[in-house]
C-alpha positions in Angstrom: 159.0 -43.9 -36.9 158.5 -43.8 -33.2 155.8 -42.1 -31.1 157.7 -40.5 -28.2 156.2 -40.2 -24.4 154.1 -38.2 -23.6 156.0 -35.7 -21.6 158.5 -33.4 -23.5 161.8 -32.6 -21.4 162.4 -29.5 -22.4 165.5 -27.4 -22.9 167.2 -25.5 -20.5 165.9 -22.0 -21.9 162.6 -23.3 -21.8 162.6 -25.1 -18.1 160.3 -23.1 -15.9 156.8 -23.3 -17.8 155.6 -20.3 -19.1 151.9 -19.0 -19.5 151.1 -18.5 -23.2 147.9 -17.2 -25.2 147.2 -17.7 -28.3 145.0 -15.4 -31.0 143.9 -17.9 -34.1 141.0 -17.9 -36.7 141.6 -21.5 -37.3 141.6 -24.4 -34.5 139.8 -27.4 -33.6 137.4 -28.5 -33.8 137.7 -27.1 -37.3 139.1 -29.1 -40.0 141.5 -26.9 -42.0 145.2 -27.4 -42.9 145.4 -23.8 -41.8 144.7 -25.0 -38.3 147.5 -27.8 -38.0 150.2 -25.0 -37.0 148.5 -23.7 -34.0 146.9 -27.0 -33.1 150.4 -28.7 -33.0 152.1 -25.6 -31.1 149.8 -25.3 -28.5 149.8 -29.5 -28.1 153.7 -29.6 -27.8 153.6 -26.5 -25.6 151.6 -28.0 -23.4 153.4 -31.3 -23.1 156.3 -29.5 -22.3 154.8 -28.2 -19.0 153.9 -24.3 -20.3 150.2 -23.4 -19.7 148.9 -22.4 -23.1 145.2 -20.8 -23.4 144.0 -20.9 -27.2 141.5 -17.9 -27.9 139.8 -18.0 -31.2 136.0 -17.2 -32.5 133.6 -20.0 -32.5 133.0 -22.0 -35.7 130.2 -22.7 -37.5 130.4 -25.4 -40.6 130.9 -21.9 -42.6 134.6 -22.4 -41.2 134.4 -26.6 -42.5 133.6 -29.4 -41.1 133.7 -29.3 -36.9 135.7 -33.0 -36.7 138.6 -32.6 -34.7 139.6 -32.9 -31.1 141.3 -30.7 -29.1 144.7 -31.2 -28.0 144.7 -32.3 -24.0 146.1 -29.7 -21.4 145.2 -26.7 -23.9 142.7 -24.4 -22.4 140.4 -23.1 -25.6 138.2 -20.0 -25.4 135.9 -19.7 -27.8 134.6 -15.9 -27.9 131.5 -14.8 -29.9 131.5 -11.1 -31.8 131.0 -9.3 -29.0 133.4 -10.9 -26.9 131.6 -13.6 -24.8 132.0 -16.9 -23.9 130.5 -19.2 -27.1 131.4 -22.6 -28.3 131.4 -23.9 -31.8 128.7 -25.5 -33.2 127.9 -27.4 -36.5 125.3 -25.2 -37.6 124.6 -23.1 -41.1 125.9 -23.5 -44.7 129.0 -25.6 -45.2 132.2 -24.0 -46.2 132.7 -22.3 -49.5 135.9 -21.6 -50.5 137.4 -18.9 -53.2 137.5 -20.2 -56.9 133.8 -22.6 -56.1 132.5 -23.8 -58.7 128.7 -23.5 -58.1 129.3 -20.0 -56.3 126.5 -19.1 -53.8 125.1 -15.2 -53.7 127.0 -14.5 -50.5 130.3 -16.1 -52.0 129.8 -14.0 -55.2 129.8 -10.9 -52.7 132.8 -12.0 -51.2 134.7 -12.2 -54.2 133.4 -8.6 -55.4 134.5 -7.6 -52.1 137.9 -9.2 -51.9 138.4 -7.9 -55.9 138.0 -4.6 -54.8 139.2 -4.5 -51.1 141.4 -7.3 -50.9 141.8 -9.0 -47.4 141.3 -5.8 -45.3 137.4 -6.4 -45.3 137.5 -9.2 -42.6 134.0 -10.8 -40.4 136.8 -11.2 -38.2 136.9 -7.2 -37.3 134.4 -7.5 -34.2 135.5 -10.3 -32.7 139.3 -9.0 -32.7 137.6 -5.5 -30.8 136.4 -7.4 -28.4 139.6 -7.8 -26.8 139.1 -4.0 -25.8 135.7 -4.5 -24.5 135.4 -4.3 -20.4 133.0 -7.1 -21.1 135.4 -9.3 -22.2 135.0 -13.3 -21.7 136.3 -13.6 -17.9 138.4 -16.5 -18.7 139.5 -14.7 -22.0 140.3 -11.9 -19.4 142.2 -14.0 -16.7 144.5 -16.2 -19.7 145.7 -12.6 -21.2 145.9 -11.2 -17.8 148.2 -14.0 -16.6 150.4 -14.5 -20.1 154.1 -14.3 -20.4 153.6 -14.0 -24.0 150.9 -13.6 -27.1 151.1 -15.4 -30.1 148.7 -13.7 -33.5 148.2 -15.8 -36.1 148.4 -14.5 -39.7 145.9 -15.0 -41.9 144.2 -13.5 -41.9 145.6 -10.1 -40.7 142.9 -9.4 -37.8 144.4 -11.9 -35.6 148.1 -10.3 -35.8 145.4 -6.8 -35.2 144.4 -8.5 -31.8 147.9 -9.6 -30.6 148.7 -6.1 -30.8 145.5 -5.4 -28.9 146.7 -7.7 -26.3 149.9 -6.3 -26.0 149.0 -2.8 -25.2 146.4 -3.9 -22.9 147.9 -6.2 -20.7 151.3 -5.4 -21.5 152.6 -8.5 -22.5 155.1 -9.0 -25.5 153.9 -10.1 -28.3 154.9 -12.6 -31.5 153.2 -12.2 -35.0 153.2 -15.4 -36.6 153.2 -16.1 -40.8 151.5 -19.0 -41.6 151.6 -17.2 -45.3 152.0 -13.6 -46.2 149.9 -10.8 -45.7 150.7 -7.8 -48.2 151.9 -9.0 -51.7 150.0 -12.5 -51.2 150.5 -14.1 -54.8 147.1 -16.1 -54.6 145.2 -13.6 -53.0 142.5 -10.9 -55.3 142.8 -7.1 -54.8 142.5 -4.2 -56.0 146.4 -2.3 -56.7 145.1 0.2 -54.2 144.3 -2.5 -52.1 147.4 -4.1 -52.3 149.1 -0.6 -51.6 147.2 -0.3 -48.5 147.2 -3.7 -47.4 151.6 -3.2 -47.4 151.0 0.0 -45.5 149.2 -2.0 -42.4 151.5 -5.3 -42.9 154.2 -2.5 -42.2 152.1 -1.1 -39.3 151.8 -4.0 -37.3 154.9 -5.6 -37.7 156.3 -2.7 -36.5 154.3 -3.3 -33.1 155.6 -6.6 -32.3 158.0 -7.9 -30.3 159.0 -11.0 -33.1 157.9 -12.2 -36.2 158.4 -15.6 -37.5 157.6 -16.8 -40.7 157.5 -19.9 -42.3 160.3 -20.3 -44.9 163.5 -18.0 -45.3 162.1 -15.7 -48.4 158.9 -14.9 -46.1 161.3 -14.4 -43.4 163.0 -12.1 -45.5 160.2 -10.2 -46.5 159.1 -9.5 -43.2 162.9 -9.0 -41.7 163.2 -5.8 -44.9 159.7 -4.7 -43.6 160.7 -2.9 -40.3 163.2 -3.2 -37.6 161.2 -6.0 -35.9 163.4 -9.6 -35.9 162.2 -12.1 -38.5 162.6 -15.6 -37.2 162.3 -18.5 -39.4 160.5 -21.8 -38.1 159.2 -24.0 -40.6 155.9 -25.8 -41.0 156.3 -30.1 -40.2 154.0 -32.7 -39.4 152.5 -33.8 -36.3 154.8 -37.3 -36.2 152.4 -39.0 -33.5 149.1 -38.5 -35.7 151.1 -40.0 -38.7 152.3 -42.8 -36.8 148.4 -43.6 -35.1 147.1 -43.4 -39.0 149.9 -45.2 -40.4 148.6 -48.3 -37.6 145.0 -47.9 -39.0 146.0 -47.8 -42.8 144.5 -50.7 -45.2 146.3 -50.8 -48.5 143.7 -52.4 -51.0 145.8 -55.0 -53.0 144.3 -54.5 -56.8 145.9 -53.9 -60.3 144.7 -49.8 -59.8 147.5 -47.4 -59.4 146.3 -44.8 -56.6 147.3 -41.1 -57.1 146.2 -39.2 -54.5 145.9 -35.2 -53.5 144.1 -34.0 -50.5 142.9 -30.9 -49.4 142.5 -27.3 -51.6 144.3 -25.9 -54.6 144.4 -22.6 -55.8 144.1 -22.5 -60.2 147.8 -20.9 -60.3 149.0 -24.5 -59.0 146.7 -26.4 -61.4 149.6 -29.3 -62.9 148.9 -29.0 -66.2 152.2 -30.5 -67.4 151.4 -33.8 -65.2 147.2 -33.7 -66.9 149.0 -33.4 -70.1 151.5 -36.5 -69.6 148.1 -38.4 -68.3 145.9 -37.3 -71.7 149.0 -38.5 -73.8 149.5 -41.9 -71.7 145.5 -42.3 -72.1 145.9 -41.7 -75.8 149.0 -44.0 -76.6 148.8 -46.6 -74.3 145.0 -47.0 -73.0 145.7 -50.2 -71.6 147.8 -48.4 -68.7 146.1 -45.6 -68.2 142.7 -47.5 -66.9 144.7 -48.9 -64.7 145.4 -45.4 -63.1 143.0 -43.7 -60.8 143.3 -40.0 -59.5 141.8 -39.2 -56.6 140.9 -35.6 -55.4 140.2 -35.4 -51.7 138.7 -32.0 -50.3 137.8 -28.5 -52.2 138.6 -30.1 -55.6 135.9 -27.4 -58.1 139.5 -25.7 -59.5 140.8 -29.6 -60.4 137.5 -30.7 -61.2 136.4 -27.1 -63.9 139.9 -27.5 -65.2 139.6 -30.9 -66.4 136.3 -30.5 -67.9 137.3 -27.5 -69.8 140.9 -28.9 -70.5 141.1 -32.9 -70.5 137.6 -34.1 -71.0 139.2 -37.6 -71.7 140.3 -38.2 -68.5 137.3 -37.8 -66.7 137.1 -41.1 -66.2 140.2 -42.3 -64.4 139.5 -38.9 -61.5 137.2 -39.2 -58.6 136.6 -36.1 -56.8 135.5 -37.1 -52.9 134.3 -34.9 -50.0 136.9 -33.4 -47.3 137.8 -36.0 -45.0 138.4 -35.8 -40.9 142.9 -35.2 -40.7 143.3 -38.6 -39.1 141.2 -40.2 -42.1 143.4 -37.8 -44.8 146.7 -39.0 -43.4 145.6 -43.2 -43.6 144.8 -41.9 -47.3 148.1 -40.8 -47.5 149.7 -43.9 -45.9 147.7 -46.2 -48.8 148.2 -43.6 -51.9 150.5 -45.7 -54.4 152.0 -41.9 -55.3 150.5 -38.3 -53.7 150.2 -35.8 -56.0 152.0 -31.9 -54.8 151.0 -28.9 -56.9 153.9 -26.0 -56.1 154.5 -23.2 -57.2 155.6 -22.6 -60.8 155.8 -19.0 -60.6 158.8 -17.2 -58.6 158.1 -13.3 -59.0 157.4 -12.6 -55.8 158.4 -13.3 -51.9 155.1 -15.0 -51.5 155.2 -17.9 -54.4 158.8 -18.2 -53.5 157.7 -18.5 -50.0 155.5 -21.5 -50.7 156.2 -24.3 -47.8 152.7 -25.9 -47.1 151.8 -28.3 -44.1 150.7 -30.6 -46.8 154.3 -31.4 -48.3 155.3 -32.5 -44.5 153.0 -34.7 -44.2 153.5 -36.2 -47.7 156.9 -36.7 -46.3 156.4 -38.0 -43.0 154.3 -40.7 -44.9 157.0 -41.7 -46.7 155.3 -42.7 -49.8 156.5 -41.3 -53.6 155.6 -37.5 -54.2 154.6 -36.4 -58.0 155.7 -32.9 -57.3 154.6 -30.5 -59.9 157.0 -27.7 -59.2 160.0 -26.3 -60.8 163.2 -27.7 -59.2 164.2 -24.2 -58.0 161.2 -23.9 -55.5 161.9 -24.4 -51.9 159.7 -27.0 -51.9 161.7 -28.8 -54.5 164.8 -28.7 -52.9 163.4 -30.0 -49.5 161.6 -32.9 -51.4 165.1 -33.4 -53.0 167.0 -33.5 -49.4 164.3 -35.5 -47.9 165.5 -38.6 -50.1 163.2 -40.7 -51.6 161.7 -41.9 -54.8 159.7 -38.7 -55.6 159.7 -37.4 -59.3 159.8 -33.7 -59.5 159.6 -31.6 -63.0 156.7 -28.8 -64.1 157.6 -30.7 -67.9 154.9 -33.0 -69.2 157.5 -35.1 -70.9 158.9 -36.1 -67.3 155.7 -37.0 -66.3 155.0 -39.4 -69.2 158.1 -40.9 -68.8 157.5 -42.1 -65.8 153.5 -42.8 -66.1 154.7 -45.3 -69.2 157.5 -47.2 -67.1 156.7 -50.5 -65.8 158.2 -49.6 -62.4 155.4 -47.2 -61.9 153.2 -49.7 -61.9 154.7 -51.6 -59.3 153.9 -50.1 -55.4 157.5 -49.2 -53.4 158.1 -49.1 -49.9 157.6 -46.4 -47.9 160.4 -44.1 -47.3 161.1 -41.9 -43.9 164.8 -40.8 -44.0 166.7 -39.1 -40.9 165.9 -35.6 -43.0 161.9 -36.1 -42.5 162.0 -37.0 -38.8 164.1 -33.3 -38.5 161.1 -31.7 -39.4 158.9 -32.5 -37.1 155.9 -30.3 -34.8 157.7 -31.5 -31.8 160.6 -30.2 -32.8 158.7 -26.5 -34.4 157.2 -26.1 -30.9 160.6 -26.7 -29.3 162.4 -24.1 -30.9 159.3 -21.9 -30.6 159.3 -22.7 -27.3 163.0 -21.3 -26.7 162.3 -18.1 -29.0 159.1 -17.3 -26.2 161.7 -17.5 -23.3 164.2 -15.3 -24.9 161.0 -12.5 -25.8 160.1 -13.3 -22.3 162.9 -12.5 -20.4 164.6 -9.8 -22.6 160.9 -7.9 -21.3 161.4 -8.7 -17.7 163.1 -10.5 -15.1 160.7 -13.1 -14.1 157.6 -14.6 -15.9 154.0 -13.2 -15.2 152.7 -15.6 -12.6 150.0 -13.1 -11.2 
């Protein structure tokens, strides 16, 4: 894998540099896997000569752990409620996501909240009405004032909410972004009414943009059948310069343990139960191999670590659960993992958990080291593991699993594979295509970019 120069040369469509803003939740200095899209866009945008102003609410460690830089030539604004110029600061109780363990009085709220309400309810709500307010951030003012395009990201919903805002106020097109649905989210709680209305205003504000994209062709779908809006489809990928600068930093320990490693959160509908099964029966037939396996849970790990207390008691002693870990750390974890463990989607009743194509299974990939992917081979997931090439071992059957875990090859580390597929899917090349998309928006709107 090679780390290109610095400078992008863009293509033709995208020559003259265009000025673009962008509304996100998630960003550095956070460190969320919901925060890699827009981190990477903005980078490559900038690289590519377009001036791109990031404007996102300040963090606190309620958002996670403040451990990341900020991409270089990316102005960021960070507003507070009301609209002002703020910063982020590492400050207040840590992050708790849905489905903790140990749930704190203001997470139980939340979920009461969510299991009535759904996602409308968002803290989000004041800091998106700022963007009305005469007493907007100046520089907030002067990046949407100048843009030649907006970019919301969605989730949650608010930020698509202050695109719009954007839009009609400075009169600049606008591009809703699906990181992961909206309405008829598969993993999200609510109410039926709340899912009723939560379609009704997913309708609404697509409506009122200028382009959707989405992340994988069934959410592009979705969206495309919601309104006469155009759906684009531009996949997730993986940031091939940070892989390359961990992959440089990597120590594999040399030992007789077999490393299986996941990082980051899962939601209990993605538990693997058929792999935990083919573990308990490996641990029960052939104890001898299974000691020498060790699991290892890196992040918000209470679903994994509730459901094999409850479940597999007996294997409690070959899983280590460890703290969320800065990205740069996460992906040298990857680079050493003997085998990194995917939990997909089993589950295809909807758009949404057909439409499950996660920044984590690109950067698995652009490791190059061998995926246990707990998925049914139909999933979208599956077949781009599949056409990625590799030696990756895909099945939701327990049997697979153990027949694997008891061969003697497992036991014995490969190499690490990075076909011609993986280096296709890279943020370079997202944010290129993006890129072009802009300049179409752009100049189907006017003649000339807004250079005021």
């Amino acid at each position: 894998m090679t780390v290109k120069a610095n400078m992008i040369h863009p293509s033709p469509k995208t020559a003259r540099p265009l000025k673009i803003a962008m509304v996100v939740r998630l960003y550095p200095p956070v460190n969320s896997s919901g925060a890699k899209r827009a981190e990477a866009l903005s980078k490559y945008f900038a690289r590519m000569g377009h001036h791109v102003s990031v404007i996102t609410p300040a963090k606190t460690l309620a958002d996670g752990e403040l451990t990341e830089a900020i991409p270089e030539g990316v102005t960021l604004i960070e507003l507070d409620r009301r609209g002002r110029d703020s910063e982020s600061r590492a400050i207040g109780a840590p992050h708790e996501p849905l489905y903790s363990e140990s749930r704190s009085l203001k997470r139980r709220f939340k979920d009461i909240v969510m299991k009535l309400f759904g996602q409308l309810p968002d803290p989000r709500v004041p800091f998106v009405l700022s963007l009305l307010s005469r007493n907007l951030s100046a520089s907030a003012d002067k990046a949407f004032r100048e843009a030649d395009v907006v970019i919301g990201s969605c989730p949650p919903w608010t930020m698509l909410l202050g695109a719009m805002i954007v839009k009609k106020r400075y009169g600049v097109p606008a591009i809703f972004d699906y990181r992961d649905h909206f309405a008829d989210n598969w993993e999200m709680p609510g109410s039926r009414f709340a899912k009723w209305l939560e379609r009704k205003v997913d309708r609404w504000l697509i409506s009122r943009a200028d382009q959707a994209v989405a992340i994988s062709a069934p959410m592009r779908d979705y969206y495309a059948a919601m309104s006469d809006t155009p759906c684009a489809l531009i996949m997730n990928g993986f940031d091939h310069e940070k892989v390359e600068r961990a992959k440089l930093t990597t120590r594999v320990v040399e030992d007789d343990l077999v490393r299986i490693r996941h990082t980051g959160i899962v939601t209990p509908p993605r538990v693997p139960d058929a792999f935990f099964k083919a573990l308990s029966i490996l641990k029960k037939n052939s104890p001898e191999k299974a000691c020498k396996i060790q699991i290892e849970f890196y992040g918000y790990s209470d679903v994994f670590r509730v459901f094999i207390k409850n479940q597999y008691p007996d294997l409690e002693e070959i899983v280590n659960f460890n703290a969320t870990v800065p990205h740069h750390e996460a992906l040298e974890l990857m680079h050493s993992a003997d085998y990194l463990l995917f939990c997909g989607t089993i589950t295809q009743d909807n758009a949404s958990a057909r439409g499950v194509l996660t920044t984590k299974i690109f950067e698995y990939l652009g490791t190059g080291r061998p995926i246990l992917a707990h998925t049914k081979l139909t999933t979208i997931a599956a077949k781009l593991i599949y056409e990625c090439g590799g030696n990756h071992l895909i099945s939701d059957r327990a049997e697979d699993f153990q027949k694997l875990l008891s061969s003697k090859d497992f036991f014995v580390r490969t190499p690490t594979f990075v076909g011609e597929k993986v280096m296709t899917l890279t943020r370079e090349s997202q944010a290129i295509a993006y890129s072009d998309l802009a300049s179409k928006i752009i100049y189907s709107n006017k003649s000339e970019p807004n250079h005021a």
